[in-house]
C-alpha positions in Angstrom: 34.7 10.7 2.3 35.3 7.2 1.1 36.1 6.4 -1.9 36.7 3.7 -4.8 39.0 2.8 -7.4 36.1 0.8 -8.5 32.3 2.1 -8.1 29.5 0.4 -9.0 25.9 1.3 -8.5 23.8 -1.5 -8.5 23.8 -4.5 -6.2 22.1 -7.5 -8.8 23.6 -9.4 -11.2 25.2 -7.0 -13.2 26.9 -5.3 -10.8 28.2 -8.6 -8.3 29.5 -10.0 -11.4 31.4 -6.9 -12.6 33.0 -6.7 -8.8 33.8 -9.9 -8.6 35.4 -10.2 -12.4 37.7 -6.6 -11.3 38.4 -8.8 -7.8 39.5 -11.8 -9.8 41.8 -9.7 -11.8 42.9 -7.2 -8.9 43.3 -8.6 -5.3 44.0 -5.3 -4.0 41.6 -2.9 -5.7 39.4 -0.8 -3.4 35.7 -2.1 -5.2 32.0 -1.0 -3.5 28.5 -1.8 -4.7 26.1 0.1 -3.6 22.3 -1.4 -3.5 19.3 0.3 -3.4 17.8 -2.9 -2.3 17.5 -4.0 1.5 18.6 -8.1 0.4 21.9 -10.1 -1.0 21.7 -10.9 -4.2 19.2 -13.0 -5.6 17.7 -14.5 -8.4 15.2 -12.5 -10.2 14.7 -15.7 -12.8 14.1 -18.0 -9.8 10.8 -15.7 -8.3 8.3 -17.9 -9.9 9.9 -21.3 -9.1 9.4 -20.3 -5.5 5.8 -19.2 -5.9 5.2 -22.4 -8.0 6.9 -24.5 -5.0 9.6 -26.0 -7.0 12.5 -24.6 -4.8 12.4 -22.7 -1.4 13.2 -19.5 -0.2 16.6 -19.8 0.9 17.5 -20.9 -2.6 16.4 -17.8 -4.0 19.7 -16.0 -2.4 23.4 -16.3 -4.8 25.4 -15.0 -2.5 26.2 -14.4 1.1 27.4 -11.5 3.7 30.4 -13.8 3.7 31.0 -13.9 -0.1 31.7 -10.0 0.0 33.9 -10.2 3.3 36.1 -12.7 1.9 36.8 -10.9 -1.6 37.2 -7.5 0.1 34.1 -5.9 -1.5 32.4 -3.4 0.6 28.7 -3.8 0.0 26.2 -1.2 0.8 22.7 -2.4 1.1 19.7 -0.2 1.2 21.8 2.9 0.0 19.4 5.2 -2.6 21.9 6.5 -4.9 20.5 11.1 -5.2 23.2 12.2 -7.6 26.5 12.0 -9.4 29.1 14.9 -10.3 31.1 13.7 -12.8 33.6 16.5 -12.3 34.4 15.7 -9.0 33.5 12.1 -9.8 31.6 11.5 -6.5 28.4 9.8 -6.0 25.7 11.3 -3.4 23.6 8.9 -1.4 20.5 9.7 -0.2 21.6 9.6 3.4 24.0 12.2 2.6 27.3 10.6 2.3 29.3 11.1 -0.7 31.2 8.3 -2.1 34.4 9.0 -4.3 35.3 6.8 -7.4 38.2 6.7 -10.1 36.1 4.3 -12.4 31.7 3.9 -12.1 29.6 1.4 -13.3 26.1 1.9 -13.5 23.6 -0.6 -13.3 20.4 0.2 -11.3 18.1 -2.3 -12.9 14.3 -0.7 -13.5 11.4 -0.6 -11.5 7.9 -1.6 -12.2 6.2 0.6 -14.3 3.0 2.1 -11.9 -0.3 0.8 -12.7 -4.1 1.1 -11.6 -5.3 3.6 -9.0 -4.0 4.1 -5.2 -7.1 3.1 -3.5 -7.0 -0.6 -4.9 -3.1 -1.4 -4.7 -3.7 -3.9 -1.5 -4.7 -6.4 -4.3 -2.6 -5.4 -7.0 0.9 -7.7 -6.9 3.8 -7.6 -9.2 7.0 -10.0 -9.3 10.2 -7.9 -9.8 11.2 -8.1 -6.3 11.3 -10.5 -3.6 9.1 -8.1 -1.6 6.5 -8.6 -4.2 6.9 -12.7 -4.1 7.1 -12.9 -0.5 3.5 -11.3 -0.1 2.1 -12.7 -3.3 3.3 -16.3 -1.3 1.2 -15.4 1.8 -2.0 -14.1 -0.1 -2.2 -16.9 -2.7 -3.9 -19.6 -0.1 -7.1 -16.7 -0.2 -6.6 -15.8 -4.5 -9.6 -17.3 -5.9 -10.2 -15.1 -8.8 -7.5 -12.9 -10.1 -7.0 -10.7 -13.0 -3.6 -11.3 -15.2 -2.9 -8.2 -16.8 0.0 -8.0 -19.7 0.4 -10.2 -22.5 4.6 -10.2 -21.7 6.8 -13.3 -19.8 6.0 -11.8 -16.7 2.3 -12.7 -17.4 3.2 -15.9 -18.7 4.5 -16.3 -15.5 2.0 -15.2 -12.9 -0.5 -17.0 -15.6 1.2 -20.7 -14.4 1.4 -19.7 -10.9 -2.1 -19.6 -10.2 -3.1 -22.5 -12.9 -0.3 -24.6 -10.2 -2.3 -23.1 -7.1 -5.3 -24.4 -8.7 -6.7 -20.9 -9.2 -8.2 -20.1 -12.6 -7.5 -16.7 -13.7 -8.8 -14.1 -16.3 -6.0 -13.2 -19.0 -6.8 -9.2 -19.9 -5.0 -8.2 -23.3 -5.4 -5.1 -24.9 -4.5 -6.7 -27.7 -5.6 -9.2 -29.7 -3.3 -11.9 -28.8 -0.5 -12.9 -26.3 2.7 -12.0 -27.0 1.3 -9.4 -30.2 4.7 -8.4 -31.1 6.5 -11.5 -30.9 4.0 -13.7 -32.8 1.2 -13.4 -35.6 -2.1 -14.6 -35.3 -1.2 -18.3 -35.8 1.3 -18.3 -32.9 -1.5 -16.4 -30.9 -4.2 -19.2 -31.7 -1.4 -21.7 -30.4 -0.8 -19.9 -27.1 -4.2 -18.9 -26.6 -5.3 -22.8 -26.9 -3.1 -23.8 -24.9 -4.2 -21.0 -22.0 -7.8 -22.7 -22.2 -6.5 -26.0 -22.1 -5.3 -24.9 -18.8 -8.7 -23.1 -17.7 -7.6 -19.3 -18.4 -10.4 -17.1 -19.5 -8.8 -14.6 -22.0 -10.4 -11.0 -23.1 -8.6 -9.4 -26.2 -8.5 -5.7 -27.0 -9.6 -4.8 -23.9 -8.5 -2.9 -20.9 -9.4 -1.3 -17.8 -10.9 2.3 -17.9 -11.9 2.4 -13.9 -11.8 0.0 -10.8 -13.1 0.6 -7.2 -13.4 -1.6 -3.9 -16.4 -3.2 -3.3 -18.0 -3.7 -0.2 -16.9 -7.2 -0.6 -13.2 -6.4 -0.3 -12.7 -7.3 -3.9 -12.1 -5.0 -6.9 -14.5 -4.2 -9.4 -13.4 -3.1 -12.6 -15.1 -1.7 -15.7 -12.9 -2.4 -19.2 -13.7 -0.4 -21.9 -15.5 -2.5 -23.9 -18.0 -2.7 -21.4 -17.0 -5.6 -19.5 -18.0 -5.8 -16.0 -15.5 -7.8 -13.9 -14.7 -8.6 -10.2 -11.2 -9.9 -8.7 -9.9 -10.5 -5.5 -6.1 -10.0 -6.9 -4.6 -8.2 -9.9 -1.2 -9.5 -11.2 0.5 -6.9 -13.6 3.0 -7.7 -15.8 3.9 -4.8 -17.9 7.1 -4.0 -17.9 9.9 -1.9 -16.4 11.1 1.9 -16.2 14.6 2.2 -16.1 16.2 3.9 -12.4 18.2 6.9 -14.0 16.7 9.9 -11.5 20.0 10.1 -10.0 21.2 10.6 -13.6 19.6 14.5 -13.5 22.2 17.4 -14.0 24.6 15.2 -15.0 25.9 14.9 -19.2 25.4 11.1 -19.3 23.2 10.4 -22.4 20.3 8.7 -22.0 17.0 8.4 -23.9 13.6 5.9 -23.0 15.7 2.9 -23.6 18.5 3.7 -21.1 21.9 4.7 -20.7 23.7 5.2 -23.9 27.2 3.5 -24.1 29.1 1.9 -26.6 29.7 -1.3 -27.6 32.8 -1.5 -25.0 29.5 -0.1 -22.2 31.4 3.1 -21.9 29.3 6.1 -21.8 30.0 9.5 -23.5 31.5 10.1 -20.1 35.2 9.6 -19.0 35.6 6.6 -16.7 31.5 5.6 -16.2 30.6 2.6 -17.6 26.8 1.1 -18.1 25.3 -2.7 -18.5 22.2 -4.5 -17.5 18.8 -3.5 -17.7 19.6 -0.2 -17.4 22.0 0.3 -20.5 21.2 0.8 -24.1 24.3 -0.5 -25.6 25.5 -0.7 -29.5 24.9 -4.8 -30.7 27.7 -5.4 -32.9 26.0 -8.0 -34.6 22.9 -6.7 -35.0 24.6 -2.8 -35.8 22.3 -1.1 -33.9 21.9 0.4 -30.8 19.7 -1.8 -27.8 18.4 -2.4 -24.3 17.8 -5.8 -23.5 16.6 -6.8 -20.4 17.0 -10.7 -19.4 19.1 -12.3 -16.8 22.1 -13.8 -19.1 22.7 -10.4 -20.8 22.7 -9.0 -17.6 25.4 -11.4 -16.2 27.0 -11.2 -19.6 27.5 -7.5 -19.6 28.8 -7.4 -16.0 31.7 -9.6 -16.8 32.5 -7.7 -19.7 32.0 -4.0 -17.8 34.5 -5.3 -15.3 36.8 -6.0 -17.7 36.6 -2.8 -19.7 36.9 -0.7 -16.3 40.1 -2.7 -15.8 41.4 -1.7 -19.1 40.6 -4.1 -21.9 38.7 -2.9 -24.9 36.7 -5.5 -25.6 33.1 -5.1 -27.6 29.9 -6.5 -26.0 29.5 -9.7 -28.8 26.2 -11.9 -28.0 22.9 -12.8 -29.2 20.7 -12.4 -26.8 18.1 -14.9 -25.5 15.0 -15.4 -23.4 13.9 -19.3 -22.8 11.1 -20.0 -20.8 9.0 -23.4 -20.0 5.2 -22.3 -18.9 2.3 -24.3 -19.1 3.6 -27.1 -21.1 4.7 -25.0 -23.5 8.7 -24.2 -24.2 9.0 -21.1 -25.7 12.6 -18.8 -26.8 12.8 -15.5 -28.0 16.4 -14.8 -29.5 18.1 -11.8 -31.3 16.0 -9.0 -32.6 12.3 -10.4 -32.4 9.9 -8.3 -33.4 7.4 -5.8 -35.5 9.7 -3.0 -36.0 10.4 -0.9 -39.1 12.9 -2.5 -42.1 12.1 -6.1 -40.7 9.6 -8.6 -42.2 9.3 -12.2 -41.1 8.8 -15.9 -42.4 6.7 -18.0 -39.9 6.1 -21.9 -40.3 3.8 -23.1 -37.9 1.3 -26.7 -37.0 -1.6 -25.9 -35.0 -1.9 -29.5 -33.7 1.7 -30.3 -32.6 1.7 -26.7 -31.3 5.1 -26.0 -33.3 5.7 -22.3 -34.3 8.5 -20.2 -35.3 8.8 -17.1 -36.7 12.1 -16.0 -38.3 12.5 -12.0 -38.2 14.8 -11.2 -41.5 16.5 -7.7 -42.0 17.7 -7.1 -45.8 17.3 -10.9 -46.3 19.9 -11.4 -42.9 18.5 -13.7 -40.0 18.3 -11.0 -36.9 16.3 -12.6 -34.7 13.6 -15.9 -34.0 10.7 -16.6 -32.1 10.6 -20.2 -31.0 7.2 -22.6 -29.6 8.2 -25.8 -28.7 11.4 -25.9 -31.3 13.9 -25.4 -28.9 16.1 -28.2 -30.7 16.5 -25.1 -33.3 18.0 -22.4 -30.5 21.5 -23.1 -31.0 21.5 -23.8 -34.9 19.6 -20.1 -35.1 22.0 -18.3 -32.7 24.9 -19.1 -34.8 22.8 -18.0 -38.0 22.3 -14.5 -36.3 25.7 -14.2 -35.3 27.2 -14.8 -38.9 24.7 -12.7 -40.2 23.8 -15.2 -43.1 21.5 -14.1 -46.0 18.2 -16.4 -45.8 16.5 -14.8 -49.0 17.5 -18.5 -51.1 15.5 -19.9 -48.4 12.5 -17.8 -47.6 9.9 -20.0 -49.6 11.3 -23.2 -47.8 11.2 -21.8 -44.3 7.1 -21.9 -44.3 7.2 -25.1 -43.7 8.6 -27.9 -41.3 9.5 -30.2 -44.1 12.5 -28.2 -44.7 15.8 -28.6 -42.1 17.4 -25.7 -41.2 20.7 -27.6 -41.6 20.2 -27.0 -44.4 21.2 -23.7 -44.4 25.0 -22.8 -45.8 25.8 -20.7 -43.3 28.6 -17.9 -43.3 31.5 -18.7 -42.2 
């Protein structure tokens, strides 16, 4: 049986930067990744620029076979993790083989949550992996009218894809605007201007109830309002379910959200570690436990895993934040955005500069911000979430765009 000083299961982001930040550290350290997918690692955030033409395929890739040779990493590709014992602190493979470790990281990522029925899945693409890009690429010379399904980034993104390809698509919501959680009504108008400026046809509240193939090859779908509708591709964009099956039989806490660890990503377990998609981890600044899935947390919490496995005790500190240009439009999520219980928001918006932001306020403290086309803000909010500073002097003020948010006395 092989085994590891350093084991981590995972081979994206997460888990290449961990190995690499032990490597840095350790020059002699035994460290192996093992990665359920078939490819080196890539960039997950890159996907659409491919499909929208702006870079090609080979740029897609981070790293190389060589990469892994030189730092002494042994990288196991196309390896399904089936089960850990944490007693023996081994890791089963699918294949079998058993794989021994001193100190685990865990970092499987998600896979896309499953969606529509078998006998229409030839049209129905997704863009998690480079699988799915590489076949939405081929197929989107013959797309002529798709179906955009999800009102998340994802959806933003498949949205300018086909607008790019000069394909018009349908936008299905089953709720009544884009991005329902993020924004209010006001931000929704924005985006969902800006989506017709662009030739989208949008349908709120509304959702499929049954879909067949037609004799035409396409799908035909009934929503349940009654809508009768006919597609030749469905893009789905709603969301992820975290890879924990290999977590069954073992004591690891976990819930919905992930893998429960600490804000040092240690879990209740002696010597396993979580970060990345996967993990729901304790925010420091925000004092409460989350599971934040975007690229730069990702990288963030593999640096900072490595560490810890090495034998610092050093908290996970960041605010966390999702940029994205689409259709014209620049939009930034940051922090804690969004309708949840104990936070109320501020929004200031103009409908014909196509400004919005919406500032998400817990016990008067700035936790998070929703950003359209005020990106010049992103860094002067951050460090507002981070010092935790009390907005309630300024509530009244932030409605509006006359007031600067330098303004602000922040805490120091």
């Amino acid at each position: 049986m092989n085994s590891y000083q350093y084991l981590i299961i995972g081979g994206g982001i997460t888990g290449v930067t961990a190995a690499e930040t032990i490597r840095k550290a350790d020059t002699r350290a035994t460290i192996g990744i093992i990665g359920e997918e078939p490819y080196l690692l890539y960039s997950r955030v890159l996907l659409p620029h491919y499909l929208k033409n702006k870079i090609k395929r080979e740029q897609l890739f981070l790293r190389a076979q060589r990469d892994f040779y030189e730092k002494n990493i042994d990288l196991r590709l196309d390896q399904k993790v089936a089960g850990i014992d944490t007693e023996k602190q081994t890791v089963t493979l699918e294949n079998g083989t058993r794989l021994g470790y001193e100190k685990l990281l865990i970092s499987s990522g998600g896979k896309v949550k499953p969606w529509g029925e078998n006998g229409v899945q030839s049209l129905v693409y997704r863009l998690q992996t480079i699988e799915d890009t590489d076949r939405l690429k081929i197929d989107l010379s013959k797309i002529k009218k798709p179906i955009v399904i999800g009102g998340s980034f994802i959806g933003l993104e498949f949205l300018e894809v086909f607008t790019l390809n000069n394909i018009s698509p349908t936008l299905l919501l089953d709720r009544p605007f884009f991005f329902c959680k993020l924004v209010e009504k006001n931000g929704g108008e924005i985006l969902h201007r800006n989506f017709e400026r662009h030739g989208i046809k949008i349908l709120t509240g509304d959702a499929v109830e049954s879909m067949s193939m037609l004799a035409t090859g396409e799908i035909g779908a009934v929503t349940r309002l009654g809508h009768n509708l006919e597609a030749d591709a469905v893009a789905v964009g709603i969301g992820l379910d975290k890879n924990l099956e290999f977590l069954a039989g073992t004591k690891i806490e976990s819930s919905k959200a992930g893998i429960r660890v600490n804000e040092f990503l240690e879990t209740n377990q002696k010597n396993i570690w979580a970060a990345g998609d996967v993990a729901e981890f304790y925010d420091v600044i925000l004092e409460r436990p989350r599971s934040v899935g975007n690229w730069t947390n990702s990288f963030l919490q593999g640096q900072k895993a490595g560490l810890n496995m090495m034998g610092s005790k050093e908290a996970f500190r960041a605010v966390s934040a999702y940029s994205i240009t689409n259709l014209g439009f620049q939009i930034t999520a940051l922090g804690d955005c969004g309708e949840k219980e104990g936070i109320d928001s501020v929004v200031r918006y103009d409908m014909y500069q196509h400004l919005y932001e919406r500032f998400f306020l817990r016990q008067g403290v700035l936790v998070g911000a929703v950003l359209i086309n005020c990106f010049k803000d992103k860094i002067l909010l951050t460090k507002l979430i981070e010092s935790k500073t009390k907005l309630d002097l300024y509530k009244d003020r932030l409605t509006s765009f006359d007031f600067d948010l330098k303004d602000i006395s922040m805490v120091e």
